[in-house]
N, C-alpha and C positions, 0 to 999 in steps of 0.2 A: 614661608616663615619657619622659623625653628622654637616655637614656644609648645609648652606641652599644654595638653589636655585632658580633661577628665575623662579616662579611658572606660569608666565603667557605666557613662552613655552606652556603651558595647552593649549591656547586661540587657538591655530594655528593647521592646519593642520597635522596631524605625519607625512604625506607622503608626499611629495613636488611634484605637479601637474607631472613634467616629467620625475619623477620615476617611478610615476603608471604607464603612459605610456608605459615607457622604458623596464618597468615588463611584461605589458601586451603584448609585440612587442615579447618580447624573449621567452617567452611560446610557442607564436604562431608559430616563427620561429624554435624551437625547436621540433614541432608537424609537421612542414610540413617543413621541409628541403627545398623541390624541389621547394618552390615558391619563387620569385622574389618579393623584398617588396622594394615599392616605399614610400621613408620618406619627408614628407610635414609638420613635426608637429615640430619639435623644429628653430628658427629661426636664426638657424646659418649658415652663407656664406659657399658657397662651392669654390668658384672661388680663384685661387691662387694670392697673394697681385702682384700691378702689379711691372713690372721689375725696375721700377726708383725709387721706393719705397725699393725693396730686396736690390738696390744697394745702397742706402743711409745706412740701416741695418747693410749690411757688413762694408762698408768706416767707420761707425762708430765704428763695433765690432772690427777692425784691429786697432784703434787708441789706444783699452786698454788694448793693446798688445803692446806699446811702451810707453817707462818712460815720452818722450817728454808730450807725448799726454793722457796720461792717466788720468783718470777721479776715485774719490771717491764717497764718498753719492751725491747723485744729490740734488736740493733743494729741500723742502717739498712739495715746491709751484709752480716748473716747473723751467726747465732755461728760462730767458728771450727770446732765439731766437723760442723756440716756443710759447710762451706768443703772442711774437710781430704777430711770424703767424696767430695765432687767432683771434688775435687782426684785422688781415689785413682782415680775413674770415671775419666778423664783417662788417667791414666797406666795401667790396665789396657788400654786401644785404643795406647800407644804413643806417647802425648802427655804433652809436660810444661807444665801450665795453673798456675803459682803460684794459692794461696789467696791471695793479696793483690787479684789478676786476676779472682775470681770475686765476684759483689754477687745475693744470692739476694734472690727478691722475692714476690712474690704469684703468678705467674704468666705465661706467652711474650706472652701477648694485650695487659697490662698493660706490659710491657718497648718492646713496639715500635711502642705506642701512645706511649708516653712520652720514645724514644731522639732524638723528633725535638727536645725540648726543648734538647736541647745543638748542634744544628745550625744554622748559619744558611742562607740562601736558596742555596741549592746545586740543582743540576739532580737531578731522581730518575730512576733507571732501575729499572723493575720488569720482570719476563718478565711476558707476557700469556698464559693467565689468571692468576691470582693471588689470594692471600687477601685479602679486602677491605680490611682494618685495615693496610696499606701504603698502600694509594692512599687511604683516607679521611684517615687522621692527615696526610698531607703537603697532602691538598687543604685541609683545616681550616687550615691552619698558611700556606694559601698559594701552595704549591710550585710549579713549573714538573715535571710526568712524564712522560718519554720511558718509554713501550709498547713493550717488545721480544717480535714477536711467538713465541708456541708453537703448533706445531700436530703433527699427525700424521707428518707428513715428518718433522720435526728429534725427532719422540717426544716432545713438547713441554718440551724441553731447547734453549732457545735460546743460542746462542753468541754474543761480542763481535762478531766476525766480521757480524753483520745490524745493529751501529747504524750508521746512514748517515751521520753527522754526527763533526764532530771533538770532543771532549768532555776538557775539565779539569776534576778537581775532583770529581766525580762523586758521589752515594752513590746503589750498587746493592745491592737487595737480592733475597736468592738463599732460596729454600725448597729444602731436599733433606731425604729425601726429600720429594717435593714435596705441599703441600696447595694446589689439589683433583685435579692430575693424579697423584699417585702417582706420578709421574717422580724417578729416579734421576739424580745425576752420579757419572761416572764420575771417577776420579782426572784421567783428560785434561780433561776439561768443565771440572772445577774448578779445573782448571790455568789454563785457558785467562782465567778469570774474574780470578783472584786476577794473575798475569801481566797484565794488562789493566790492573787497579786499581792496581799500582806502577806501568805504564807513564803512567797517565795523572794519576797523582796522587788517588785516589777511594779510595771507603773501603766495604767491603763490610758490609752487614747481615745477617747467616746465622742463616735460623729453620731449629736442628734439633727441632725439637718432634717430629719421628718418628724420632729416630736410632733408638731401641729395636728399630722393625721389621725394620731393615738385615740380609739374610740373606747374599749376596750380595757379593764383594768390589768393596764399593766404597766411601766418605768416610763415615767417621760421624760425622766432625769436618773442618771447614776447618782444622784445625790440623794436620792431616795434610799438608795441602801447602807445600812451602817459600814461607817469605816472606809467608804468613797473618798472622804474628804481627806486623805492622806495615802491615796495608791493612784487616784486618778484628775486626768484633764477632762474637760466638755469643750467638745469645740460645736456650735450652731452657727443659724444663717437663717438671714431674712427672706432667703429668695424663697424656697417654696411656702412658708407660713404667709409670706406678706407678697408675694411675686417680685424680689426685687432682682430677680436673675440679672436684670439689665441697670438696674442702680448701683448693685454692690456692698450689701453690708452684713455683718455677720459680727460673730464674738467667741471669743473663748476664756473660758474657767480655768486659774492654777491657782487653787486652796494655797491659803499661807502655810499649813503642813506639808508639803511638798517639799523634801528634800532626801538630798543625796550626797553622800562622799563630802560633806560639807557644804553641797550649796545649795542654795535657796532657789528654787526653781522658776520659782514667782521675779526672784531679781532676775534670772538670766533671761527670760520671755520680756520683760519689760526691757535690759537691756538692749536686748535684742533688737526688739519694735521702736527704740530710740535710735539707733543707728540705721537700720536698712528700712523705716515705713513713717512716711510722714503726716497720717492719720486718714480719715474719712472727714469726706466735708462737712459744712453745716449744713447744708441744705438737705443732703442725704440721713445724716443723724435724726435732722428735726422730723421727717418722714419716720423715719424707724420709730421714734419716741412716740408719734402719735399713731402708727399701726400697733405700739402694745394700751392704748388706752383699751378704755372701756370700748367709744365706739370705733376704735380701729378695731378692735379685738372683734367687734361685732361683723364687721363688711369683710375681714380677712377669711373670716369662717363660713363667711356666705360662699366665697371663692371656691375654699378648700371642700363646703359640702356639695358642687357644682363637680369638681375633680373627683369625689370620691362616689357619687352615679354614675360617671362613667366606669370608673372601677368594678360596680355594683354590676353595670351589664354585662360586661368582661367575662366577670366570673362566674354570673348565670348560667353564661352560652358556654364554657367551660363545664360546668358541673354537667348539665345537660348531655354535653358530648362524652363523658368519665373521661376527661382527662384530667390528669392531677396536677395540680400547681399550689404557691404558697402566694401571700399577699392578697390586697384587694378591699382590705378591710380595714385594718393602721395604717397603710398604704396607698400612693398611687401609682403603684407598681404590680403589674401579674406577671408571676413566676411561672410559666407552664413548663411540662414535660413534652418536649416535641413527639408527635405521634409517629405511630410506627416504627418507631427507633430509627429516626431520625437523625442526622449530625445538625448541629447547631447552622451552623451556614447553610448550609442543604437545603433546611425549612425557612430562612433568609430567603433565598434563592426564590423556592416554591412561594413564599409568601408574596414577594415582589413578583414575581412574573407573573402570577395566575390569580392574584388579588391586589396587587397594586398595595400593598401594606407592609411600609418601612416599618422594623421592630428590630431589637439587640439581638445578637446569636451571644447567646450564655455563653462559648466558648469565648468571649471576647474578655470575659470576668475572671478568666482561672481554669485552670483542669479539669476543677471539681464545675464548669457549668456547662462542660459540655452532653450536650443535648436536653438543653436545655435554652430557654428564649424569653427575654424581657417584653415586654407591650407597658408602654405608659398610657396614666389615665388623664392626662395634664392638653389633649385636643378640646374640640369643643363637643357640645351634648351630638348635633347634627353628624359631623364626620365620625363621633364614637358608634351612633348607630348605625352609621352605613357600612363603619368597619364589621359591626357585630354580624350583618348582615350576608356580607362578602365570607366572613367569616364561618358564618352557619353553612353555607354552600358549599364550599371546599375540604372543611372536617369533616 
C-alpha cells in the first residue's frame, strides 16, 4: 500500500509494559509447570461485584428484554440518573460537580486515552514515574513531555517548584492517589499544582481512579481546592471503587469554566463523545447508579477494605525488613525500593524465579522508577499471605 501513517507510533514502546511481563510469566510457567505462581503485577480486582450491584445488572438486562421497557443508544454523555448519582458522590465529600459537568463513559483508561483529541500541540508535564497511557497517547499524538521527576526524597510527590523551565499553556497531569507509586497529595501539594496551573495558564488532567482508597485526610477530589473549577478535568472509574474492571464504566468532569483561545472545552469533550462514542449501556449505568447508593456504597467498601489488608500486610513485612516504599495505606499499591540496589527487572527476575511472585519492575513506569517495583494488593487474603510469607524468606 502507499498510504501514510502515524509515524510517531515510532516514539512509543513496541511492547506494552504488561505484555513483557505476561511473556515473561508464561515462559516461566511453561519451564516449570509444577510451581505455583502468585500474581501481584497487573492491578485488576479479583473479588466478585458485590450482590446489590449483580442484581441491579440483571433487573436492568431483563427490562431489554421487554418492548415496554426497552432501551436503544444510550446518550453519549450518560443518562441523567447516574449523572445525578455522581453528582450526589460529589456532593457527599463537600463538592458541588453540576450533572451537566459530568460525561460517564466506558472507563479512566479510555477518557485519557481520548482527552488528548480536544487538545492541540501544547507542552505535557507528567510526574515521573507514571501510568503509561499519559505518555503513550500524547507521544502517538506528537506531543512535546516534560518528565517531572519522583523519587523517594519528595515521597514521589513532585512539586511545580522542580520544572526548570518557564512554561505557558501547559497540560499537566496529576494521579492521586497515585498509580504506581501509591503516593498521596496532600491539600498543600494539590494547592501547589492547581495555583501553578492559573498562574501559568495550563490546564490540569486528574486521574482519581483510587479516590475510594483515601483513608487518610487528604484530596479525594481536585475540586476540593479553590480555583480547580477553571484550570482542571477529573477523570474516575468504577472499576477499582466498585470492581467494574470487566463491566466498564467510568466518567469525567469538564467545569463549564474551562476555556481556551475561545472555546469552551466542555463543548468540545461533548462534541467529541458525540461523534467517536456511542455511550455505555443501561444495564451497566443501572449497576454503577446503584454501587453509589447508600447500600452499594456500603458492599463496595467492604471490597475495597478486604484489598486494603492485604496492603496492610505488605507493608508490615516491608517495614519489618527496612525497606522503604510509599503507598499501602490510600492505596492498593506497594511502592518498594528494590533491595540491595537492585535493577527493577533483576528483582522481577529474582522475584519470579525464587518466589514464584509476579509484580511490576518500576522501570516499566519511567526513569524515574527504576529500581524500584509495584506489588498490588487487589489478590485474595489467602494468596496475599502466602506471598508475605515467601516473601519474608527471601528478603
Amino acid at each position: 500500500m502507499k498510504i501514510k501513517v502515524n509515524k510517531n507510533f515510532e516514539n512509543i514502546k513496541e511492547t506494552y509494559l504488561f505484555s513483557e511481563i505476561a511473556s515473561r510469566v508464561k515462559k516461566y510457567q511453561q519451564e516449570n509447570p509444577d510451581k505455583k505462581i502468585i500474581r501481584m503485577g497487573i492491578g485488576d480486582v479479583t473479588l466478585p461485584l458485590p450482590k446489590i450491584v449483580v442484581d441491579a445488572l440483571r433487573g436492568a438486562s431483563a427490562e431489554m428484554g421487554v418492548k415496554e421497557t426497552f432501551r436503544g443508544y444510550p446518550p453519549e454523555y450518560g443518562y441523567d440518573f447516574l449523572k445525578d448519582a455522581i453528582n450526589a458522590h460529589y456532593a457527599r465529600i463537600g463538592v458541588d460537580v453540576p450533572s451537566e459537568s459530568i460525561f460517564v463513559s466506558d472507563g479512566a483508561k479510555s477518557d485519557l486515552g481520548n482527552i488528548v483529541d480536544i487538545l492541540g500541540d501544547n507542552e505535557i508535564i507528567i510526574p515521573d514515574p507514571v501510568y503509561p497511557v499519559y505518555v503513550d497517547s500524547n507521544l502517538m499524538s506528537g506531543r512535546k513531555i516534560t518528565l517531572v521527576e519522583g523519587n523517594i526524597d519528595n515521597g514521589f510527590l513532585p512539586l511545580p517548584d522542580q520544572i526548570d523551565h518557564e512554561v505557558e499553556g501547559a497540560v499537566i497531569y496529576l494521579c492521586s492517589p497515585n498509580n504506581p507509586t501509591g503516593a498521596v497529595y496532600s491539600y498543600e501539594g494539590l494547592k501547589a499544582w492547581v495555583d501553578y496551573a492559573l498562574k501559568t495558564g495550563s490546564m490540569i488532567i486528574y486521574d482519581s481512579a483510587y479516590e475510594a482508597f483515601v483513608v487518610e485526610d487528604v484530596p479525594h477530589t481536585i475540586y476540593e481546592i479553590e480555583g480547580a473549577d477553571q484550570c482542571a478535568i477529573e477523570i474516575c472509574s468504577f472499576s477499582k471503587f466498585a470492581g467494574f474492571t470487566g463491566v466498564r464504566c467510568g466518567w469525567t468532569v469538564v467545569p463549564s469554566k474551562l476555556s481556551s483561545d475561545g472555546f469552551d472545552l466542555a463543548k468540545l469533550w461533548k462534541r467529541r463523545q458525540a461523534t467517536k462514542f456511542n455511550g455505555v449501556s443501561y444495564p451497566v449505568q443501572r449497576a454503577a447508579e446503584m454501587a453509589l447508593s447508600e447500600e452499594g456504597r456500603k458492599a463496595c467498601s467492604e471490597n475495597i477494605s478486604y484489598y486494603k489488608n492485604n496492603a496492610s500486610m505488605l507493608a508490615r513485612l516491608l517495614e519489618q525488613k527496612k525497606i522503604r516504599f510509599t503507598g499501602g495505606v490510600n492505596s492498593p499499591y506497594i511502592w518498594l525500593q528494590c533491595p540491595n540496589g537492585m535493577g527493577s527487572w533483576e528483582f522481577f527476575d529474582l522475584l519470579l524465579n525464587e518466589a514464584q511472585i509476579v509484580g511490576t519492575p518500576g522501570e516499566g513506569f519511567g526513569k524515574s522508577g527504576e529500581g524500584f517495583f509495584r506489588l498490588t494488593a487487589f489478590g485474595t487474603n489467602e494468596a496475599t499471605k502466602e506471598a508475605v510469607e515467601r516473601l519474608d524468606k527471601l528478603l
